[in-house]
C-alpha positions in Angstrom: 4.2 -14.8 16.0 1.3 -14.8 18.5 -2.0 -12.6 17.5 -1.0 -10.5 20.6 2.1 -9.4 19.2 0.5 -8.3 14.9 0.2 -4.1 14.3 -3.0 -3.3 13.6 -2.2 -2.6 10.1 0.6 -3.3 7.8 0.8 -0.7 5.4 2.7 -0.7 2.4 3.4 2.1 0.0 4.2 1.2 -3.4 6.3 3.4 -5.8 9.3 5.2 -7.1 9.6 8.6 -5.4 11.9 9.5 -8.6 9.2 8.5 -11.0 6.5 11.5 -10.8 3.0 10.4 -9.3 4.1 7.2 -8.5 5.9 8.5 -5.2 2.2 8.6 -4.1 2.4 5.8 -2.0 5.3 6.3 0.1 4.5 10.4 0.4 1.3 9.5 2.0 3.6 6.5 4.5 5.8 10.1 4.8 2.5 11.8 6.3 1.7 8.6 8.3 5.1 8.2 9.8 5.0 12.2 11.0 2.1 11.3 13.4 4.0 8.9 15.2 1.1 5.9 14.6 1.9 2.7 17.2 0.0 -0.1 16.3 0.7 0.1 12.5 3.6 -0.8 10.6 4.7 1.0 7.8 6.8 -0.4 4.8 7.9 1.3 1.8 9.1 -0.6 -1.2 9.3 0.2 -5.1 7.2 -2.8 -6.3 6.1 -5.5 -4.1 8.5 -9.2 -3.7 8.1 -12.3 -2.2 10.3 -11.3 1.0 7.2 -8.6 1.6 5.3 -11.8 2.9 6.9 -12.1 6.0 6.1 -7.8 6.4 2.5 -9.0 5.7 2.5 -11.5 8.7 3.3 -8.8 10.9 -0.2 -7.3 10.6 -4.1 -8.3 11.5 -4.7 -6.4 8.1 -3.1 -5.0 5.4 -3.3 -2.1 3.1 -1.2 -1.1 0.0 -1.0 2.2 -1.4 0.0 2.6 -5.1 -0.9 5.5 -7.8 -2.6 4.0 -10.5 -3.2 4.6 -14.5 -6.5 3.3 -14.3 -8.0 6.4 -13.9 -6.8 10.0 -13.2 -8.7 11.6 -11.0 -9.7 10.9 -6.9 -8.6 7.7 -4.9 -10.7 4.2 -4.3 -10.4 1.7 -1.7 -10.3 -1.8 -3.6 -10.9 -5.2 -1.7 -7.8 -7.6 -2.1 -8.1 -11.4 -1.9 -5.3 -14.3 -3.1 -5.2 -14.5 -6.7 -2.0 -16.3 -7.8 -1.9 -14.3 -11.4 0.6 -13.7 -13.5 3.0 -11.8 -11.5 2.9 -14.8 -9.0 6.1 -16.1 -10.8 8.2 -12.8 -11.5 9.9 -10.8 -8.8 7.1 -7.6 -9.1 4.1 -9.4 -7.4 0.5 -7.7 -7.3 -1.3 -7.5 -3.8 -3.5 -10.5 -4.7 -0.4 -12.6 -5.6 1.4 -11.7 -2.3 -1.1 -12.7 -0.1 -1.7 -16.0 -1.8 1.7 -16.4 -1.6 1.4 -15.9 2.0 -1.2 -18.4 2.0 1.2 -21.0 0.6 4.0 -19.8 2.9 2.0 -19.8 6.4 -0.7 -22.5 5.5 -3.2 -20.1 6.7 -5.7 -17.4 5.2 -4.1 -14.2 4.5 -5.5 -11.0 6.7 -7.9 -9.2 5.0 -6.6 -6.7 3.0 -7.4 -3.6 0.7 -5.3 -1.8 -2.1 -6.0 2.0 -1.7 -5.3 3.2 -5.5 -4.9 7.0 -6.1 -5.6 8.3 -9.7 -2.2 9.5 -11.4 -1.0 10.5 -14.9 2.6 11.0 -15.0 5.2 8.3 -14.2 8.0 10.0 -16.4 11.9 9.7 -14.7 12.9 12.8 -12.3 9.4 14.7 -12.9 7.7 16.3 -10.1 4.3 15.0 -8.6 1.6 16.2 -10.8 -1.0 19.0 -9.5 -4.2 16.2 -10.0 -2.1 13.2 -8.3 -1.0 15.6 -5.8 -5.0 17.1 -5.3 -5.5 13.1 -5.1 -2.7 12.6 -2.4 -5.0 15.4 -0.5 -8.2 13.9 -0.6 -6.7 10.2 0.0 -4.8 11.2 3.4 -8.2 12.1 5.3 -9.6 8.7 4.5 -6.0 7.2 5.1 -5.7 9.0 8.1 -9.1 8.2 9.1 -8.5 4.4 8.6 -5.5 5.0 11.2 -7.0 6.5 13.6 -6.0 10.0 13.5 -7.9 12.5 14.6 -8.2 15.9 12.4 -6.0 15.2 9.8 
């Protein structure tokens, strides 16, 4: 695939949309997808896998979306680079072991890349988004949107 042909931006939004705040990645790819956005390519999945790696070549960067325990409240944009870690040999990879992977698959550097995390607290089977993750969702999707070029979101 020639440079001419890459999105913009891959974007991938981790989670379980059954699973409480973890649907926060692919309700922000919803919000994404509704403004019809060209040059980036949007990919939902419940945990990332080695096929994602070929998704990844598709874009001249990449961002993945995931709710995280870490911390509970707001969002943070976190730079990624190739770590083959631990999940580098299970089917569940992390960002930094998908795009060393990638390394190793296209014998050349991985794009640069940034995990945006938002802050959530519940991950319990059939619950509902949770006020803070969804006040989180909120304040994420202007800097998401931002980062994709929409205007006035």
């Amino acid at each position: 695939m020639g440079d001419s042909l890459l999105a913009r931006l891959v974007i991938f939004g981790i989670g379980n949309r059954s699973r409480g705040d973890d649907a926060a990645g692919p309700l922000l790819l919803d919000r994404l997808a509704k403004r019809a956005v060209g040059d980036i390519w949007l990919e939902e999945c419940y945990q990332l896998a080695p096929e994602h790696v070929d998704d990844a070549a598709a874009g001249a960067e990449v961002l993945f979306i995931d709710a995280s325990r870490r911390f509970a409240e707001g969002y943070r944009f976190i730079d990624i680079t190739p770590l083959a870690d631990h999940s580098f040999t299970t089917h569940a990879l992390s960002p930094g072991a998908l795009l060393s992977l990638f390394e190793r698959v296209y014998r050349r550097p991985a794009p640069p890349a940034r995990l945006l995390e938002i802050g959530a607290e519940g991950f319990e089977l059939g619950a509902d988004l949770s006020p803070r993750c969804a006040a989180n969702v909120e304040a994420a999707w202007h800097a998401l949107a931002s980062l994709a070029g929409i205007p006035h979101a």
